[in-house]
C-alpha positions, 0 to 999 in steps of 0.5 A: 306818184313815184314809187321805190326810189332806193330800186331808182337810186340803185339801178342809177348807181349801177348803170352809172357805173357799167356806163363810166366802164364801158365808155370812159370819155362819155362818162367823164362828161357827165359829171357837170350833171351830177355836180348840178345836182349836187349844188342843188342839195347844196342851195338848200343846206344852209336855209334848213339848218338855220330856221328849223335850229332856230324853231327847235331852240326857240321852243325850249323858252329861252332855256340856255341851260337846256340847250346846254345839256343837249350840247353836252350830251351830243358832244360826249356822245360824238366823242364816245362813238368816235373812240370805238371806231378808231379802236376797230381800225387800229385793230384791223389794220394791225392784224390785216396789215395792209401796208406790208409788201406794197411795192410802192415804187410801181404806184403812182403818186398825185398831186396834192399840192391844193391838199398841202395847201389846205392841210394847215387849215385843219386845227387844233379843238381849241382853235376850233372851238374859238372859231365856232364864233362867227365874226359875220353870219352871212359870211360864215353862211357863204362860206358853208360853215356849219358849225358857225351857223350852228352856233348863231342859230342857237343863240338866236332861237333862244333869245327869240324864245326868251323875249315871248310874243314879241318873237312870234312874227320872227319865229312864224317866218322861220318855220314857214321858211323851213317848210318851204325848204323841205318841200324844195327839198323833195321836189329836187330829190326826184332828179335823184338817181339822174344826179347818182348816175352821173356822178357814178359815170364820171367816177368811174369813167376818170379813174377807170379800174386799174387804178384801184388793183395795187391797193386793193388791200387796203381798199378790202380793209377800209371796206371790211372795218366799215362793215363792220362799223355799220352792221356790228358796232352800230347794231350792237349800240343800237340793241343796248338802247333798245333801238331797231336799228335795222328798221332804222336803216331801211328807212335811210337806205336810199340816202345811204345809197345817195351818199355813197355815190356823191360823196357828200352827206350835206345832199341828203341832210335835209331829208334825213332830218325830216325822216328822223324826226318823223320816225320820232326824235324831237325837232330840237334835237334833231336840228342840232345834232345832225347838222353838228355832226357833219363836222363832229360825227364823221364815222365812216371817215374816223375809221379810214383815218385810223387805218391809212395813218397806219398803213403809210407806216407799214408801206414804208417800212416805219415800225410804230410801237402801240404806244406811237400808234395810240399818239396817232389816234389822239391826233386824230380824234383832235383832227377829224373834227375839222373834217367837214371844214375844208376841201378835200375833206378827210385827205386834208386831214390825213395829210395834216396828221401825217405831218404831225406825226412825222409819217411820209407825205409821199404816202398820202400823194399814193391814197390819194389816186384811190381816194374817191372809191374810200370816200364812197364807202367813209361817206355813206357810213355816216348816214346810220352814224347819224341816225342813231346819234339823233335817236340816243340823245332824243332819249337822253334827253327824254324826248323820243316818241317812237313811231315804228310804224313810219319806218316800215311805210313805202312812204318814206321814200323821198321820191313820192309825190302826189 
């Protein structure tokens, strides 16, 4: 039986980074370690998602209607957080000024060709909306494409609940699938702070520390407004729907600590699902809200998207009224849906609405080098984004049976096993 595993996820990360410090080369070759663990996870996304969707939808009894409001609710929800939070950034990059007085003549720019090649698969929400449609589910599922899987699963879950009996066998299968994919989960989530210290080794170890001091400013601002984020809007939030947010929190931080250091909150989905629907979401809820919000809810990226937009202005000299600045923000409430869609993620998405708006590429080519340390941060911001979105639509929907006493037990660390 293994106990603590935020202290294992955290000593990890720690001694990941001390090592990629110290011995560079070293660490450098760890990473094929740490991408293991991360294909792992990864193996296992795209089973959980679509059977425990397809239980959840199925139990509303073919309720299209039903499933319909959830959609809604989940989707306005989505929209209203990322509003706010592109709010704070565009408050916080215009007061703190990041980009001001940046020699950028000194700074080295990498290359983003593979990201310029994958700029114009960023859409617009029409588009997105249409594609949400697979032409072949087994495709869309090689392909990792959540929100397609989504989709399908729904449809499927509530013909089979439609159709009654008939559909017991089917929808017997899937829940025993599911189970069997939590279980795998938990079994491959002890390789955990193995996986954390690898990816920490190589991180650093690559990019050593030098890199980040030129921008450090605007590294401080990311990080300054994703404190913010976590541990004022979403307290905040959280107080108004009478939700312990903090008890909350502690029982996802060592998935928090997890996305932190891969930079990928597809490793801990299967674990946060579970975990919020025994602190008492409801099953369908949960099974359509966090996976959709991989793609649709991605806090921690909506914030650095506002301020680095802004901040390539400011470090080349481009004045940009408030008026401008709120056409940015319109751009990117449209393209930060698109961000768990294609490689590279939120550059992708920076470079694409730069382009739009007619700011330097040269400027996103300069971000890029320090990338991987804002992606720590913007990734692991959006495992409490995700937490709370499940607890307030539950309640919307009338479907939160709160279980306080989970969140508090050193048993909802992942890592135990008997």
């Amino acid at each position: 039986m293994k106990k603590f595993f935020a202290f294992q996820v955290m000593i990890g990360l720690i001694l990941g980074a001390i090592i990629g410090a110290i011995f560079p080369d070293f660490g450098t070759k760890l990473r094929p370690v740490g991408d293991m663990f991360i294909h792992l996870i990864k193996m296992i996304v795209i089973p959980i998602v679509f059977t425990t969707i397809v239980v959840g939808a199925s139990g509303g009894n073919g309720n299209m209607k039903k499933m319909g409001s959830l959609g809604l609710k989940t989707v306005i929800w989505f929209e209203l957080v990322t509003t706010l939070i592109l709010g704070i950034g565009l408050l916080l990059v215009n007061l703190l000024k990041p980009g001001v007085g940046v020699d950028l003549s000194h700074l080295a720019k990498t290359d983003i060709s593979q990201v310029k090649a994958n700029a114009s698969t960023v859409v617009d929400f029409k588009t997105m909306i249409v594609n949400i449609i697979p032409n072949n589910i087994v495709n869309a599922m090689d392909q990792n494409n959540l929100l397609a899987v989504i989709f399908f699963a729904i449809l499927f879950g509530v013909a089979a609940g439609a159709i009654g009996k008939a559909a017991e066998p089917a929808l017997k299968f899937m829940e025993s699938v599911s189970k069997v994919m939590f279980k795998l989960t938990q079994m491959v989530m002890v390789t955990a702070p193995i996986g954390v210290f690898a990816l920490m080794a190589s991180s650093v170890g690559q990019f050593g520390i030098s890199l980040f001091i030129p921008m450090a400013k605007l590294i401080g601002v990311v990080y300054l407004g994703l404190a913010i984020v976590i541990f004022g809007l979403f307290p905040l939030i959280a107080w108004m729907f009478k939700i312990p947010y903090f008890k909350v929190f502690r029982m996802v931080w060592d998935l928090f600590l997890i996305t932190f250091s891969t930079t990928s909150t597809e490793t801990v989905l299967p674990q946060l699902m579970e975990r919020m629907e025994k602190f008492g979401c409801s099953k369908r809820v949960v099974s359509f809200v966090i996976p959709a919000g991989l793609s649709l809810n991605c806090d921690g990226s909506t914030l650095y998207l506002s301020v680095a937009s802004i901040f390539i202005a400011q470090a080349f000299g481009i004045p940009m009224s408030l008026e401008q600045q709120l056409i940015v923000m319109a751009v990117l409430i449209a393209t930060s849906k698109g961000i768990a869609a294609v490689p590279m993620g939120s550059l992708v998405v920076l470079l694409a609405t730069a382009t739009a708006v007619g700011l330097p590429a040269e400027g996103v080519a300069i971000i890029a080098g320090i990338d991987r340390v804002l992606d720590m941060a913007r990734t692991a911001c959006n495992t409490p984004g995700h937490c709370l979105a499940s607890i307030v639509v539950s309640k919307w929907e009338k479907e939160f049976h709160p279980n306080e006493a989970f969140a508090a037990r050193p048993e909802t660390q992942s890592a135990r096993q008997s």
